[in-house]
N, C-alpha and C positions, 0 to 999 in steps of 0.2 A: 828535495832539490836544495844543494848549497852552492852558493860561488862564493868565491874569494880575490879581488885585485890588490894589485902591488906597484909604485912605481920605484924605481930607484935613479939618482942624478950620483951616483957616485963614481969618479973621475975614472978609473979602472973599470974595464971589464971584470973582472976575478970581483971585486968589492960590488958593481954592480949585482951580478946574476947570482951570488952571496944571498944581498941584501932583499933581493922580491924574492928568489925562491924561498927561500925561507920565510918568509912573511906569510906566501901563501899556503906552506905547505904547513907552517904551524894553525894558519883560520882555518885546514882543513881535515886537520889533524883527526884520526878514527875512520875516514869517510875515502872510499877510493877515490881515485880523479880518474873520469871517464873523458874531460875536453878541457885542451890547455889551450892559451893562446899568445901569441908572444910577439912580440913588437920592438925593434933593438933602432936605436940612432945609428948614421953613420959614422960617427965616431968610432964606434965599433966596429967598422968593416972589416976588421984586419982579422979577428975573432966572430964573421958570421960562419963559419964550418963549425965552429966549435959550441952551438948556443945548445941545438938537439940533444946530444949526449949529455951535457946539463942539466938540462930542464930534465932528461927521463930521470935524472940520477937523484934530483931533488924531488918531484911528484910524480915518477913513474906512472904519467899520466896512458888510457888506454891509446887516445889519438891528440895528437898537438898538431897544430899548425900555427904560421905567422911568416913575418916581414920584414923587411928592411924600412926605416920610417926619416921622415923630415922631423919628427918630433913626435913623442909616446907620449900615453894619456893611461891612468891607472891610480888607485888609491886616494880617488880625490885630489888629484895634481895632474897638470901639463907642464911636461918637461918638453920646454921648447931655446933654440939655440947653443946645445950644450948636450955632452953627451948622454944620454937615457936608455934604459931597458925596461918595460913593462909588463907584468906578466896575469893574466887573470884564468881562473881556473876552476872550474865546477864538477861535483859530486849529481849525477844525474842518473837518480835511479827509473828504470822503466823508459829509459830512451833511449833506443839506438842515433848512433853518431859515426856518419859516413864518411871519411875521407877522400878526397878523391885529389887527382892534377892530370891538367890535359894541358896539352899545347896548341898553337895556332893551326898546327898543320892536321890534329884530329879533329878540331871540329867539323860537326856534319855542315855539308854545304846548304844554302838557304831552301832545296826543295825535299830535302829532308825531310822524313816524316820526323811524328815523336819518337817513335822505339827508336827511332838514331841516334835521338838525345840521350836516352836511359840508357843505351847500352854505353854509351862512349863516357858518358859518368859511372857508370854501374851504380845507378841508382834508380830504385822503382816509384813510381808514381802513387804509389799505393801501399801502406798508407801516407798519406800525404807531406809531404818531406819540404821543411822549410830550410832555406841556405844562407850559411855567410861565405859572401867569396873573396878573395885578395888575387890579385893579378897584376905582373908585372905590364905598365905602360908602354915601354919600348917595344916590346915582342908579341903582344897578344892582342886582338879586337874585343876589347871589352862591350862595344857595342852591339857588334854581333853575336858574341856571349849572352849579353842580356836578354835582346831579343829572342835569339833560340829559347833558352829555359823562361820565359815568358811562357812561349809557344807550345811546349814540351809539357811543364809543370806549372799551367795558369793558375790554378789554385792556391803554390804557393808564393812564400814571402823571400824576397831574396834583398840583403843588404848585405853592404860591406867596402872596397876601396883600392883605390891603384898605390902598390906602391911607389915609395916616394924616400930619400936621398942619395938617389943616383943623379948622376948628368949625364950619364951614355949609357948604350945597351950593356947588355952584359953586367953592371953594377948593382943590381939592386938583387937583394937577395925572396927568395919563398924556400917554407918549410912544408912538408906532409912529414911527421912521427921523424922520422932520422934522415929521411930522403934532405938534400940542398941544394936548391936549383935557384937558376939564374935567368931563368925565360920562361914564359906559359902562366897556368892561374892554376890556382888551390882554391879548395875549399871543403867545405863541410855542413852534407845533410844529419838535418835533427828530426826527429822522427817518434811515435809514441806519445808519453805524457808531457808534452812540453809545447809551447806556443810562442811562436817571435812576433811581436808588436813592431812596429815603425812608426819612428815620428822624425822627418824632415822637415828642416827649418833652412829654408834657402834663403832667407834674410833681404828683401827688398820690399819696395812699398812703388805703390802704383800712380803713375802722375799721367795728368790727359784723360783722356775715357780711351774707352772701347773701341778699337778700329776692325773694319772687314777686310782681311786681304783680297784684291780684287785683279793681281797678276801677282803673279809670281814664275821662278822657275828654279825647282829643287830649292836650295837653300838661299837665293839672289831674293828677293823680295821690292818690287819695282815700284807697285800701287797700293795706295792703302784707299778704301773709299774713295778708287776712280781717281785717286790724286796721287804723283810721284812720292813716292815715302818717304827720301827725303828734305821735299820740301814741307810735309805733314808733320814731320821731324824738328823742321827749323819754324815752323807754327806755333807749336808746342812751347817750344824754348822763350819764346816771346813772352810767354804766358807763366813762367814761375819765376821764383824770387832769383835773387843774384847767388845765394847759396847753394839751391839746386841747379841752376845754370852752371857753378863751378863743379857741381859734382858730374854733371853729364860731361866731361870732358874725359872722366878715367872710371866712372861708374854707371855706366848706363848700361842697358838692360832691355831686350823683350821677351815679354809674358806670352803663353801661347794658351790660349783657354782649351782648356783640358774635357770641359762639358758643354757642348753649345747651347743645349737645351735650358741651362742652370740662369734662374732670372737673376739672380746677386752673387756676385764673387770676391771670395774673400780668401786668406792666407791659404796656399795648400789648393789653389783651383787653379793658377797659370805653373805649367812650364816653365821655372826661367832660364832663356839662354843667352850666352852671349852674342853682343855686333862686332861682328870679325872685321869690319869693314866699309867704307864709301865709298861710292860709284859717283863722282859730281857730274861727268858728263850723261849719265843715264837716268842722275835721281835717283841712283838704288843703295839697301843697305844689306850688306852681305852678314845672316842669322846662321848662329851655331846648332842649327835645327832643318830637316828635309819640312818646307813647308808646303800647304795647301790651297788654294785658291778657296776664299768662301771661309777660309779659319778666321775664329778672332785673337786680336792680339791686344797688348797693351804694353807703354812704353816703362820701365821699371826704375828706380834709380835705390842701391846700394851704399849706404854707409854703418856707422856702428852703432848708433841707437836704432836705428832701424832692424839691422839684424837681432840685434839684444830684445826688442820688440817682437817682433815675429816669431825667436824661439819661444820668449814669455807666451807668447799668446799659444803656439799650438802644444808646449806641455800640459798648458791651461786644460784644452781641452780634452788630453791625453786624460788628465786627472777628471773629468766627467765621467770614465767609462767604467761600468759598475766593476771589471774584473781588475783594476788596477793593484788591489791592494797585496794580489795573488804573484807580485811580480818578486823577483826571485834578484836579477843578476842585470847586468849592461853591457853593450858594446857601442865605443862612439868613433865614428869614421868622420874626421871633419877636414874640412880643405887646410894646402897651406896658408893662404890668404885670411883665415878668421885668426885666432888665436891672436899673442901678440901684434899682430902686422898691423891684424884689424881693431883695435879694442886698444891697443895700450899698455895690456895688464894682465896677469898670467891668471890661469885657470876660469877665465869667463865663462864658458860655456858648460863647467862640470858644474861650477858653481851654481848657476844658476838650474843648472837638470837635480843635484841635490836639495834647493832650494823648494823643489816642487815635490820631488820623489823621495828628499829624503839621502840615508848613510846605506843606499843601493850601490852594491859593487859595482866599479863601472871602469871597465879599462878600453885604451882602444888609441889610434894616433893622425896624424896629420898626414890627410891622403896627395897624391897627384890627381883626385880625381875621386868623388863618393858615390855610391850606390844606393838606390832604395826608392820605393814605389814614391810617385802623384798620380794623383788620378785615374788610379787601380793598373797602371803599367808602369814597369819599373825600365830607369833613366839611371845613365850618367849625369853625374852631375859636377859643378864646378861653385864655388863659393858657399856650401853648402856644411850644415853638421845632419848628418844622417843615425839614426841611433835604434839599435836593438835592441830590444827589451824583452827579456825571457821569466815568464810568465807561468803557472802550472794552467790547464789547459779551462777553456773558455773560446768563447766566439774571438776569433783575432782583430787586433785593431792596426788603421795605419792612416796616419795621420801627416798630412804633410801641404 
């Protein structure tokens, strides 16, 4: 198994898609390419029909796919602000590699068996087939996607991200091999000698203890411990420094315990979603999450050492797992909001993922929205870097 990534910030399309395919085509040189993947700035929208023919023309790869992006990631750089193309590419012998594109209007309805899944992906359960997806935001229910193939393929591992630089429907590009479409999700089963790891890093830290939700309804959240939630809300607030008080004004956060049974919880065991919202006449806080009476929560608060902390900590432990050293290639789906917005300063987050793993290829861009398991079910996710790691085979890992 070989990968290869590439990024390119060169102001032209023609000098960008130049510059990575050839890079990759030259790290792959001798070896056929069985899966490309490709991630273009909107800068380039004027040239997204033209990227497929391309890319076959440089690595006549067997199946490509990719995106339209807010900002690519490839070659140990984040190209963010400014136009970019990235492209990474692996040589994968003994894998089959599935493509697929469905729209909103094929997926099976929620009482659906599994064979409805398999057949509307054309993909079998057996053997066991792990996914990256990209799916346009405007047009598709990524949550309902997930959940199905959760349901469908519980065994495997699904990461990957919404695309992102559009601001209306219709704007944002997906590829499958030469197809170029403007609505629905792509993606691609891996299958055979190959393994996808996860490691999610949703980047918050936990203030307050442990609360019981004790009313709710759907996603409204009324009561925490018999007490209005947000008066338990404005309790809290009482009780940290004047730093985190300023950060709950644009960073704040709830956690959703992912295990009730688990005595101590740490990075990778809450949920985290966003507060859409206050109820002052009701006491209520409206969660970007369907919640439960009897769930526990905790209130979360978000800024950039703390994110930079959290991914240290769970590559940390990504690096405990004996089959790590077997890892091959990368894929990183991370929000608009990390990269410069959050941090300051360009390539944080590859940085610090080579910091740990290493001059692992690793390409990938800044999603509207990340994918990838907690808590053995896999989530949308928002403020998040979500990362795939391909592996020759071993027990899988997914860490987050």
């Amino acid at each position: 198994m070989r990968w290869a990534s590439a990024v390119s910030d060169e102001r032209t399309f023609e000098d960008a898609m130049t510059a990575a395919g050839t890079e990759v085509a030259e790290a792959l040189r001798g070896v056929p390419v069985d899966f490309a993947i490709v991630f273009v700035s909107h800068h380039f929208a004027a040239h997204y029909d033209d990227v497929p023919e391309r890319l076959h023309d440089a690595l006549a790869p067997r199946v490509l796919v990719g995106c339209s992006a807010g900002g690519v990631i490839g070659g140990g750089r984040e190209v963010e602000q400014r136009a970019g193309l990235a492209v990474t590419a692996a040589s994968l012998p003994n894998v089959r590699v599935d493509p697929f594109v469905l729209s909103a209007e094929a997926l099976p309805d929620a009482d659906a068996p599994p064979r409805a899944w398999h057949a509307a992906l054309g993909v079998s359960p057996e053997p066991r087939p792990d996914f990256v997806l990209l799916a346009d935001p405007f047009s598709f229910p990524a949550d309902r996607f997930i959940a199905g193939l959760d349901y469908a393929y519980a065994q495997s591992t699904k990461v990957g991200g919404l695309a992102s630089g559009a601001t209306q429907p219709g704007a944002n590009v997906l590829y499958r091999n030469r197809e170029v479409l403007h609505a629905g999700a792509v993606g691609v089963a891996f299958s055979g000698d190959i393994v996808l790891d996860t490691v999610v890093a949703q980047g918050c830290r936990p203030i307050g203890q442990p609360l019981r939700i004790t009313r709710c309804e759907q996603h409204i959240l009324f009561e925490l411990d018999d007490k209005p939630a947000l008066e338990m809300l404005q309790e809290l607030a009482q009780t940290l420094s004047e730093s985190d008080r300023a950060l709950m004004s644009h960073s704040l956060f709830l956690g959703v315990a992912m295990d009730e049974l688990a005595e101590s919880r740490g990075p990778g065991d809450y949920l985290i979603r966003n507060l859409m919202g206050i109820d002052p006449r009701h006491g209520a806080l409206a969660v970007g999450e369907h919640l439960r009476n009897g769930q526990t929560v905790q209130f979360h608060l978000r800024d950039a050492r703390t994110s930079a902390e959290d991914l240290g900590a769970v590559l940390g432990r990504y690096l405990e797992a004996p089959a790590v050293g077997q890892a091959h290639g990368a894929l990183l789906f991370s929000c608009l909001g990390r990269g410069m917005h959050l941090y300051g300063e360009a390539d944080h987050d590859t940085r610090l993922f080579r910091a740990h793993l290493g001059d692992l290829p690793l390409g990938g861009f800044f999603c509207n929205g990340e994918i990838g398991p907690v808590g053995g079910s896999t989530h949308l996710h928002g403020y998040t870097s979500s990362f795939g790691i391909f592996r020759s085979p071993e027990p899988p890992i997914a860490l987050g």
